[in-house]
Backbone bond lengths (Angstrom), bond angles and torsions (degrees), N, CA, C in turn:
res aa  C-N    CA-C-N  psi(-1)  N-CA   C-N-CA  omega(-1)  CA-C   N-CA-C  phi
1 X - - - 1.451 - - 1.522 111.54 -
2 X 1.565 114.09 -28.06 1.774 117.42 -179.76 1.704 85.05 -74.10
3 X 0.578 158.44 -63.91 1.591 149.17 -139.31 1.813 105.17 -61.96
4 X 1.804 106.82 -39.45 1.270 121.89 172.34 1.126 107.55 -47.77
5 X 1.068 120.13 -79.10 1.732 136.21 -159.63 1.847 101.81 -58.35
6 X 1.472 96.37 -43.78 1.841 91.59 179.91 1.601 118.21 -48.58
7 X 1.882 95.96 -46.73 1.498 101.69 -156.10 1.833 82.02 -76.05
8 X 1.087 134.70 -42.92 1.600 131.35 164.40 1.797 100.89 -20.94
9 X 0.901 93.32 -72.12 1.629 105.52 -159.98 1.738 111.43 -56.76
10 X 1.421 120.27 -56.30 1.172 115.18 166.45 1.788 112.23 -79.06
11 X 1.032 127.93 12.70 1.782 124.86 155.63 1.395 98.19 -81.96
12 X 1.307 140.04 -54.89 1.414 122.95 177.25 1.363 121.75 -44.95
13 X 1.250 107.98 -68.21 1.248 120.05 174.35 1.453 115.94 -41.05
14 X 1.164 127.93 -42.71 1.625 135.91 174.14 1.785 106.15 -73.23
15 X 1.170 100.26 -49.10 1.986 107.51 169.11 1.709 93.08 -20.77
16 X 1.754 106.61 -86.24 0.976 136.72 -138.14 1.438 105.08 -73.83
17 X 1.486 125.48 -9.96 1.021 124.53 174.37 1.701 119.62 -104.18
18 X 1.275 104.51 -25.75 1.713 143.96 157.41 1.719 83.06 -45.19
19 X 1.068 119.92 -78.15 1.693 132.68 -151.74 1.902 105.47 -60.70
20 X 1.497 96.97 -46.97 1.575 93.09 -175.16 1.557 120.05 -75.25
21 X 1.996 98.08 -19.51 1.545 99.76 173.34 1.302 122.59 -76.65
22 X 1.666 128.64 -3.20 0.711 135.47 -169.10 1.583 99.22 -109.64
23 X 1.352 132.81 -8.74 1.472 126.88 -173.10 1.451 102.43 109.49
24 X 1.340 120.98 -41.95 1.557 120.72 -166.28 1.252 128.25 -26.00
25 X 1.249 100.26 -53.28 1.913 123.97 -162.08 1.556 96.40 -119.93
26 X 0.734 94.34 168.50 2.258 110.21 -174.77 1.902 76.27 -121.36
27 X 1.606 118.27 125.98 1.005 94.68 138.09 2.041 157.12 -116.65
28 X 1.559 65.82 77.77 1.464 85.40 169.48 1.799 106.61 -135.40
29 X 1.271 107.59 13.31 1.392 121.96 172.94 1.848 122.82 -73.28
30 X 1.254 128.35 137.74 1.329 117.62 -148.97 1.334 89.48 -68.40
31 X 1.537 154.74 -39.79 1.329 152.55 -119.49 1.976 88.72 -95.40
32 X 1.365 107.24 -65.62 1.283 116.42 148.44 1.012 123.44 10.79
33 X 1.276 111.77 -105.88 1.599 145.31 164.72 1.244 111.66 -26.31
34 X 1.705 126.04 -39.85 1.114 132.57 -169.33 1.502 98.41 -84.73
35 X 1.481 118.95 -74.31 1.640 110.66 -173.41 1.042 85.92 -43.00
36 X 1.526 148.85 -117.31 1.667 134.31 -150.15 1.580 120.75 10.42
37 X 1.213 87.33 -82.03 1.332 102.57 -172.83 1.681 120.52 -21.84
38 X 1.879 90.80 -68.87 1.245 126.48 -139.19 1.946 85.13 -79.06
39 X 1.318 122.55 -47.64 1.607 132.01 163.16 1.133 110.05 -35.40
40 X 1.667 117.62 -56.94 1.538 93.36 -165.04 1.513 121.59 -88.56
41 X 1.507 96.55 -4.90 1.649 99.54 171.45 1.459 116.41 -69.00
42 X 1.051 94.91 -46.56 1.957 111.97 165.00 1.395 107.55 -42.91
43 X 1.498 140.44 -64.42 1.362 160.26 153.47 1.683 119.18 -31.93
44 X 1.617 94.86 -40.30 1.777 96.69 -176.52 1.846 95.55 -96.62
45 X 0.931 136.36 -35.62 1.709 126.05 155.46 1.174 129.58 -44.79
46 X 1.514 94.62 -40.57 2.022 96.28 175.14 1.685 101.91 -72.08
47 X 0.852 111.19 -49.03 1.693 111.41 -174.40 1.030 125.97 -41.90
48 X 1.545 110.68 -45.81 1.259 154.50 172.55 1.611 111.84 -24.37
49 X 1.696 80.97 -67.35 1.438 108.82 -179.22 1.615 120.02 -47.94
50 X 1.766 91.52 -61.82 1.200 105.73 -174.34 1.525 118.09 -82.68
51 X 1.744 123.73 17.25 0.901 114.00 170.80 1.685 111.90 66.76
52 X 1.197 125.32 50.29 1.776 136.98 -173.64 1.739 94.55 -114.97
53 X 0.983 116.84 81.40 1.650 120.55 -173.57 1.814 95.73 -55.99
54 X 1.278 104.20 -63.00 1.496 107.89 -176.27 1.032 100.69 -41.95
55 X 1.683 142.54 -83.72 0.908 133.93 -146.45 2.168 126.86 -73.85
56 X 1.763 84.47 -26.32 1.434 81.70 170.44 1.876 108.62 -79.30
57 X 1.586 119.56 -5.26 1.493 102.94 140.92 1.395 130.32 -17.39
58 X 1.953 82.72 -92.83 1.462 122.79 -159.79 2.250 85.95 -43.47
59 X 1.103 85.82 -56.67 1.756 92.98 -150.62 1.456 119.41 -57.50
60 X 1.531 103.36 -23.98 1.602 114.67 -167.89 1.752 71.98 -87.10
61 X 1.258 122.80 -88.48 1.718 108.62 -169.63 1.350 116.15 -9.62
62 X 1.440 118.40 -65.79 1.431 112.27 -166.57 1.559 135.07 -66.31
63 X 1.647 80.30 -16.70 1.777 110.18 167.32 1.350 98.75 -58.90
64 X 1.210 128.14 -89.75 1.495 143.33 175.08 1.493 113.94 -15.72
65 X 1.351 109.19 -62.79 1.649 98.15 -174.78 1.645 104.62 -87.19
66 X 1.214 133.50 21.43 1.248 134.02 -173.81 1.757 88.62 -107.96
67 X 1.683 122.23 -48.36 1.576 110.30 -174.93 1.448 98.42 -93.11
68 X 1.377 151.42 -10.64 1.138 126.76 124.77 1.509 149.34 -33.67
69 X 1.274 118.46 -49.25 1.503 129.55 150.55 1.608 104.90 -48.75
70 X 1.149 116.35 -41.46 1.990 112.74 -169.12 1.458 95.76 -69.26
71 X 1.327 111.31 -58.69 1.545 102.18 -163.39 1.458 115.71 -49.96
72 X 1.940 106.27 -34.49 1.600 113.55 -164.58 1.881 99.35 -57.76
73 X 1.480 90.61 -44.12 1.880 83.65 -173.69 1.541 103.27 -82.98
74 X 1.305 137.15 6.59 1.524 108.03 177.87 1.858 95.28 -107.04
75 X 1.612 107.66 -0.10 1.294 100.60 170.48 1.563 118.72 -85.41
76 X 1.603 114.40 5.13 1.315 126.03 -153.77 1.501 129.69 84.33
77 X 1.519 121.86 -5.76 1.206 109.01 -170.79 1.681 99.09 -142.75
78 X 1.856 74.91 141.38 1.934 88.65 -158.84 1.658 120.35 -65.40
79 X 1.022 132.53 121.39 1.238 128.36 154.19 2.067 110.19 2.24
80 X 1.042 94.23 121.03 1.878 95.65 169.41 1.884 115.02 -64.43
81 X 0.949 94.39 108.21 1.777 97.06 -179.91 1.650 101.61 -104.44
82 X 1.582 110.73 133.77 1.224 118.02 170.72 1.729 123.22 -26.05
83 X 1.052 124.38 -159.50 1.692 119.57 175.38 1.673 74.01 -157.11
84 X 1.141 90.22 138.63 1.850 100.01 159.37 1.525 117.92 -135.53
């Protein structure tokens, strides 16, 4: 059943990145922000479990700036995007 929820957890996360490479999603768009989010918490619990130091890194980080970025846009103000 952990294998479910993982491949769950990184399909969002891939959705949402799938979606913005394609134009779909802005990501700085709430839908975005949310699969992110909501994946790597899914991802940083399983790890958790299994004791994956690396990955509950990578995952708790990406958690963090994923409900950071959410709050910036549900506070009204966009995430800082590079300038190129």
């Amino acid at each position: 059943m952990d294998q479910v929820i993982q491949i769950a957890g990184a399909l969002m996360i891939l959705a949402g990145f799938a979606a913005a490479q394609f134009g779909l999603l802005s990501v700085s768009s709430r839908p975005y922000l949310v699969l992110n989010l909501v994946g790597a918490v899914i991802l940083t619990v399983l790890a958790l479990e299994e004791e994956q130091w690396g990955f509950v890194l990578l995952e708790s980080v990406w958690s963090l700036v994923s409900a950071w970025s959410l709050l910036q846009v549900m506070r009204g103000r966009l995430p800082m995007a590079p300038e190129h």
